[in-house]
MILUM-840286 format. One record per residue: x negated, y negated, z negated of N, C-alpha, C in turn; residue in one letter. Coordinates in steps of 0.05 Angstrom, whole numbers, plus 5000, padded with zeros to 4 digits. Atoms other than C-alpha are relative to their C-alpha. Example, Ala and Ser with C-alpha at 12.3 -4.5 7.8 and 13.67 -1.06 7.14 Angstrom:
REM MILUM-840286
498250245000475450904844498249765000A 501650245001472750214857501549784986S 
END
This chain:
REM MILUM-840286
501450015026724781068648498550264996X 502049895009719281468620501150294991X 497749755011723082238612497450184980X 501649715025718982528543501250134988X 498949775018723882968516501350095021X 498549764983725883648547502150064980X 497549945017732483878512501450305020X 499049844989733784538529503050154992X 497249935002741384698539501550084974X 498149805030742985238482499449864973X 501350175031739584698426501349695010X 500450304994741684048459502749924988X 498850025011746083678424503049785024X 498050124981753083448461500649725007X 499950344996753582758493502649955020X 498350014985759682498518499749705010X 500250344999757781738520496649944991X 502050084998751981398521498949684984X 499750255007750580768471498249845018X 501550154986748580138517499349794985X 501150185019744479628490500449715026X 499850224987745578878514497949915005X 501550164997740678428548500649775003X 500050224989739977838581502649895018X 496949834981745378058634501050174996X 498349844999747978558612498850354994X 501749704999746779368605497650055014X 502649924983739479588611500350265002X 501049774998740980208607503150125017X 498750034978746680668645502150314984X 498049685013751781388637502249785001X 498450125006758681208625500549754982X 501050215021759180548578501650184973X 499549975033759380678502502750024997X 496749864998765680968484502250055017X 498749944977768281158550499950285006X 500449734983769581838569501950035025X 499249934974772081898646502750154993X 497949834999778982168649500250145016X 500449774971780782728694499549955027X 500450064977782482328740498349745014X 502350204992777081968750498150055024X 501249854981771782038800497350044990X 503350055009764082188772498950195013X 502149914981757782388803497750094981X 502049975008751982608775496950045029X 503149994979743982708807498749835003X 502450054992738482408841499749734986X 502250075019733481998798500049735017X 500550234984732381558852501449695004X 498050244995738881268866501949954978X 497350025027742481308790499549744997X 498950365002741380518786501449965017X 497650114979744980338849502650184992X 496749995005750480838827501149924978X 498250075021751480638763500149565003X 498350294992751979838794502850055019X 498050004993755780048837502650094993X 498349865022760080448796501049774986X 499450175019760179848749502249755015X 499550144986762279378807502450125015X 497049924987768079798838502049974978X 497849955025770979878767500949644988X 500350245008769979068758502550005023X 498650194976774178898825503650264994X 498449874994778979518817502250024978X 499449865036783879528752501250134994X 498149725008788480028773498950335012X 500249824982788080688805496550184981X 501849785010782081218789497749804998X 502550215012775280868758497250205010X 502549864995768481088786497749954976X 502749915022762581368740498150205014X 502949834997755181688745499250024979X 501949895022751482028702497250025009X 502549994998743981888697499250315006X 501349734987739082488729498850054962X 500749925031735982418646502249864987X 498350155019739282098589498549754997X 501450365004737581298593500149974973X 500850235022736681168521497950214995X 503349925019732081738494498350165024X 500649924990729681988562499950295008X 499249685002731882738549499450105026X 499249874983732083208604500850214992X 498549885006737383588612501850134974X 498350025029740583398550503950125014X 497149925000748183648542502349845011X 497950224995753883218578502950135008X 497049864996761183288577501449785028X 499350264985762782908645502649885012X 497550075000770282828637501450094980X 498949915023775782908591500550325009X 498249754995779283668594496550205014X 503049904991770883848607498750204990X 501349775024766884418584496149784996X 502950085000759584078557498550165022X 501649924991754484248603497749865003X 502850184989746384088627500749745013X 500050274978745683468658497550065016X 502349924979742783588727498949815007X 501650164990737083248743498250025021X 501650044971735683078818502050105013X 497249914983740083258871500250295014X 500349604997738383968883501850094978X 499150005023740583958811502950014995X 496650155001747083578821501850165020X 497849764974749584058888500150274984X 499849795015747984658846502149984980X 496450105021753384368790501649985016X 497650114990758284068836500450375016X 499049744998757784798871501750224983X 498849975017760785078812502849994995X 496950124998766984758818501650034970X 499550025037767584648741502449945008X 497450245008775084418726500449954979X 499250075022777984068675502750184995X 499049675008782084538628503049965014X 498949924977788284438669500250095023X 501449844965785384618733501349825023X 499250214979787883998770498349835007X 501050184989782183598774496150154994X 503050004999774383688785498349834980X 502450255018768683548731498149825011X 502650124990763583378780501149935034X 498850124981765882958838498749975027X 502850164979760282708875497450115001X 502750055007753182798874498249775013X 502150124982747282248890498350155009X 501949844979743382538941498049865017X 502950064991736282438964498950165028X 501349824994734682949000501350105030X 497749824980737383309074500750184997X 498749714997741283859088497850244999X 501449735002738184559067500650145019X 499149634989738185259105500950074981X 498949905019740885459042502149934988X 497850125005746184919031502450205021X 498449904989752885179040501449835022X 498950164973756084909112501349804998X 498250164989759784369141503150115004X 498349845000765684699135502650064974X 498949945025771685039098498150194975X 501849985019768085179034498149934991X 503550055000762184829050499849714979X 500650205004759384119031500349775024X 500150214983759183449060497749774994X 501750385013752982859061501349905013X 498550175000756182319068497649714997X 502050274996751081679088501049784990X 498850295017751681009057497249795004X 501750154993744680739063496950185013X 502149914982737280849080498249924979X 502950055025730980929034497250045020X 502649934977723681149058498350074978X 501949835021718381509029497349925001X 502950154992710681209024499050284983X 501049845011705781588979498849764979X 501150235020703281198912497350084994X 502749975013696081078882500749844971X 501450375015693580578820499449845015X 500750184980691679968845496850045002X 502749955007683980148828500750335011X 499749664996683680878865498250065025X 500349874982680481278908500050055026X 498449964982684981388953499549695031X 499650214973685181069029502149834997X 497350134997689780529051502450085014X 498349894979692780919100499350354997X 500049784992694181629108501550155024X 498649884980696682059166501950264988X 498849775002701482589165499150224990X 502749844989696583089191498550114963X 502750035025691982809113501350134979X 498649965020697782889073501050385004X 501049745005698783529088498250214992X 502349905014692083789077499549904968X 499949955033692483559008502450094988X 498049885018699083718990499850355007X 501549775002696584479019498050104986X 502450025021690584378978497450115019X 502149904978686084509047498849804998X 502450284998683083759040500250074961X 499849975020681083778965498549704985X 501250214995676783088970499849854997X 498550144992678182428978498150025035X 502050044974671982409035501050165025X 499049834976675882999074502749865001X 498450124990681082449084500449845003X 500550374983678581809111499149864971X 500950195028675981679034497449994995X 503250064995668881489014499050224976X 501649905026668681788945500750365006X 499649815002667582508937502050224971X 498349985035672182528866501550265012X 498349874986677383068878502749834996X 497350094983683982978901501850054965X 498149935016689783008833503049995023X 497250104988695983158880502850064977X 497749865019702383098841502849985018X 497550034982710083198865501949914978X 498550035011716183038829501750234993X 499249795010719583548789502050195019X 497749844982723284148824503049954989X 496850194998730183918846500349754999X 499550264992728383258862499849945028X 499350024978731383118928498149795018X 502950254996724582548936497950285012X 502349785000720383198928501550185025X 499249804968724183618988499749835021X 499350134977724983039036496149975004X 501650064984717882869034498550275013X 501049784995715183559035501250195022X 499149894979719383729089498949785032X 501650224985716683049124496850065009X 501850014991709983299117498350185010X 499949704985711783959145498650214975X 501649785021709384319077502350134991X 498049755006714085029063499249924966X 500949925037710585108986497249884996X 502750245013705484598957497650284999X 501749895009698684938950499949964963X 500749875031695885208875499149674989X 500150265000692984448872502649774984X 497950215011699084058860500650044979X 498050045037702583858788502449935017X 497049964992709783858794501449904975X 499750105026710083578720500849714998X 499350235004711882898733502949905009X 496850144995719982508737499049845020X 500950164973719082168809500549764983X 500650325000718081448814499849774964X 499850115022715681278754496650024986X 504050105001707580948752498850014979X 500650095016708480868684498650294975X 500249785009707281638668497550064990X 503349965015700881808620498250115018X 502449904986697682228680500149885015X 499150254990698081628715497849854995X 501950195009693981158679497949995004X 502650004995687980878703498350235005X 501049724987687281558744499849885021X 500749994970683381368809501250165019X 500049754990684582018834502850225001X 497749935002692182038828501449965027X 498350084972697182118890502250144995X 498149835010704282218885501749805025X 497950144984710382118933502749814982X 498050245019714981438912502250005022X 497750064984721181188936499049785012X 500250374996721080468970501049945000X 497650155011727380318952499149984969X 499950025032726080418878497349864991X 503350114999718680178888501049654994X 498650325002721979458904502349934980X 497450105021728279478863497249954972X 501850095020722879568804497949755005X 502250225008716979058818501549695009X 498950204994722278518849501849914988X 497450015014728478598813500950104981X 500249905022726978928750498849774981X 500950035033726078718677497650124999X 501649885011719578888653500850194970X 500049835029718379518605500649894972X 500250085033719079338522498050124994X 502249775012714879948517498250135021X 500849904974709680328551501350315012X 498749764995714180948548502849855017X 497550124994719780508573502650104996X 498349865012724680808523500749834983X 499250245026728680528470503349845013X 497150165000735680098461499949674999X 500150034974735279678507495450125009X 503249975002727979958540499549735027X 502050384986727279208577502749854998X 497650285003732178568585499549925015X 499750144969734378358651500649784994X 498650225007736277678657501650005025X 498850074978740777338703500150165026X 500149934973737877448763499250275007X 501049614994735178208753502250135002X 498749755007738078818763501850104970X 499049895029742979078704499250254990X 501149735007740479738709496750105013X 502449904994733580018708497949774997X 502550195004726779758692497849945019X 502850104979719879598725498750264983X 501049775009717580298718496850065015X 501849974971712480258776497250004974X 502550065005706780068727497649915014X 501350174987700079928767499650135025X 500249864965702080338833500549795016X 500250144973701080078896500950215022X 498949744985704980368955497549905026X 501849954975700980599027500649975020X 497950024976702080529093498750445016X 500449564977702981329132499749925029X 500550024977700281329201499449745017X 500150295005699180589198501549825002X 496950115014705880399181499949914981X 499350145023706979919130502750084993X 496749885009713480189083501449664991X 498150185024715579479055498149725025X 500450334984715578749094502049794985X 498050185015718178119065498249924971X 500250065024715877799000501449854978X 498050055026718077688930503450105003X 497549885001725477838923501350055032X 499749914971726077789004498350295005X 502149714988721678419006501750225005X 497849774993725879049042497850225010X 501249734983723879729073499149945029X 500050164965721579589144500250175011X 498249834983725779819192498350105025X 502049884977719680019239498150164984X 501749795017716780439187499850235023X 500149664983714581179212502350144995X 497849925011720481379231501450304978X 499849765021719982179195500349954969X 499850125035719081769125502149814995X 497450154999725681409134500950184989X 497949775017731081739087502749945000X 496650025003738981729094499950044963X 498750035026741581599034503350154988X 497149884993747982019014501250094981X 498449765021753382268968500750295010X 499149684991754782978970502750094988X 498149985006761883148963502150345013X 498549804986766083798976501850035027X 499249984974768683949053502949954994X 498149944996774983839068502049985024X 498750014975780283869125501049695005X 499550384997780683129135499349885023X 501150054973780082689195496650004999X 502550115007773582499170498350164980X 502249835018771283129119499949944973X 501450215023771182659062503650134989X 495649955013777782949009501049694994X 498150274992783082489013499049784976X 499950125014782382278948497149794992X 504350164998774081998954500649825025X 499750184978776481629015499849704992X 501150245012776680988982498449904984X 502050085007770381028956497950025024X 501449914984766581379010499849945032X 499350024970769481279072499549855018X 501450214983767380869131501649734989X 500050244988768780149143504150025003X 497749974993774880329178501250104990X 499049845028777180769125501749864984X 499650115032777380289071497750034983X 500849855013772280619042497849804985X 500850305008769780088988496249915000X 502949964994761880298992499249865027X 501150144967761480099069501949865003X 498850194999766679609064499449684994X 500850135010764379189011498049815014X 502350155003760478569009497450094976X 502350035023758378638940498950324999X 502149715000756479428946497149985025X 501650144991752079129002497649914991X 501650135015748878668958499050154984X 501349855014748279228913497450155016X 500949804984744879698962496849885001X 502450125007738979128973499249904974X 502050105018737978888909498850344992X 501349735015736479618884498950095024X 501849944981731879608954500350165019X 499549954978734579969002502349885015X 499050064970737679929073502650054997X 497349924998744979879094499150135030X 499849814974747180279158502050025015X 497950054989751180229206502350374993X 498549794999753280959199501650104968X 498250015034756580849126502650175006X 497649974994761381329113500450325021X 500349714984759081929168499050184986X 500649765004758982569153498250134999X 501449824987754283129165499150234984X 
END
């Protein structure tokens, strides 16, 4: 949804819960449900923008099949009803309020922290959704370090309007020179019109914005780029009926929205409930895409299949392919993963109900991305 309010920390007002509004099927919107606050021992996640619908189904769907034992929760990258960023969240009981990180740069920076709840027996921040690969700057594989932890597979295209500018295809090579700001054009990149180029990225600390920009070999965007916009989301005012717009999308969230989303209520796509799924949609998240169209990179098509059969295609370029991953604290375990995340995280063979599952499966494609065989590995 549409993120127009900034809420900066020392003014923001404390949220421990989140009111959900009913639809058709069920919650359009997402955070813990309405009068729920996570107990210690619970397990919650916070981060990446991308994938907070699939965790909060899946979240919703482990806690459906499971009725004893510890209950999984995520916390949206914004606040799903008024779009805030980095509004105030308390994300367990025995919790101190803090920011809500948005993106997964965001979410490793908290979970680094190692908040506890005021006994000091259990962790505020459990998990993170993660977008993005391993840094030179992330702390190791190791004692002290971190762990990604794979579960599926996304991919990265580049978005226009459907009316734009812009080529059908771009190369690596193109995208670089505009996200450097060396092509400034569209004509200096297989385009006809001489308009200039608007490149935009997704806000710093969104793990969309490192993976591709590490994809397309760019250290630091040239002076050119905006950096002002919440990824994957078409429906954003510098957006509109801009020819001359290019921004990197997901293709998982590209498809969960135009196939398996509710349409907006609004054009901010805000509000209690901000759309109404029915039946067969998605419970969480809207059709945010507005009138983007995704591209193919190096003449790779990102998406094969139509109507609700439509998936990522698994012969995409392979560099714009994306592991999908929670990020969870190292530990001495056969497998890295602390004992106690094992039955959520853990392979197949594990137990581990993410790569186990049927229905987290089912979750994984309807919200558009790939399963994997490597569910559950480390790295």
């Amino acid at each position: 949804m549409r993120k127009l309010i900034q809420i900066a920390a020392s003014t923001a007002v404390v949220v421990s819960t989140t009111v959900l509004a009913m639809g058709a099927a069920g919650t359009a919107l997402a955070d813990p449900p309405a009068g729920t606050t996570p107990k210690e021992t619970d397990v919650v996640g916070v981060g990446s923008d991308t994938t907070e619908f699939l965790a909060d189904q899946l979240a919703f769907d482990y806690n459906k099949s499971h009725a004893a034992g510890p209950r999984l929760f995520s916390w949206d990258a914004t606040n799903p009803k008024t779009g805030a960023i980095g509004d105030s969240i308390t994300t367990k009981s025995g919790c101190s309020a803090s920011p809500r990180p948005d993106g997964a740069s965001a979410g490793i920076t908290a979970l680094l922290t190692n908040a506890k709840t005021s006994d000091g027996k259990h962790f505020c921040i459990d998990y993170v959704n993660n977008t993005r690969p391993r840094a030179s700057t992330d702390p190791p594989k190791g004692p002290g370090g971190i762990l990604f932890v794979t579960f599926g597979k996304d991919a990265i295209s580049y978005a226009t309007n459907a009316t734009s500018n812009a080529p059908a295809n771009l190369t690596t090579a193109q995208l670089n020179s505009i996200y450097t700001c060396t092509a400034t054009t569209w004509n200096q990149v297989s385009g006809t019109s001489t308009a200039t180029i608007q490149a935009f990225l997704p806000q710093n600390g969104s793990g969309l914005r490192n993976a591709f920009l590490k994809d397309i070999g760019v250290a630091t965007p040239g002076p050119c780029t905006n950096s002002s916009v919440q990824q994957n989301e078409g429906i954003d005012p510098q957006f509109a009926n801009n020819p001359n717009a290019i921004v990197p999308y997901s293709v998982g969230k590209y498809i969960a929205q135009v196939f398996h989303s509710a349409k907006c209520l609004n054009a901010t796509c805000t509000g209690s409930p901000p759309c109404k799924p029915t039946k067969t949609q998605n419970r969480f998240g809207c059709d945010a895409h507005g009138k983007f169209v995704l591209h193919s990179i190096n003449g790779s098509k990102p998406m094969v299949g139509t109507g609700t059969s439509t998936s990522i295609n698994p012969k995409y370029t392979p560099k714009f392919l994306l592991p999908l991953s929670v990020v969870v604290r190292w530990a001495n375990t056969p497998d890295n993963i602390p004992k106690y995340l094992d039955r959520f995280f853990g392979t197949a063979s594990r137990h581990g109900w993410i790569c186990s599952s049927k229905t987290a499966a089912q979750d994984i494609h309807n919200y558009g991305d790939l399963t994997t065989p490597f569910c559950g590995t480390g790295s």
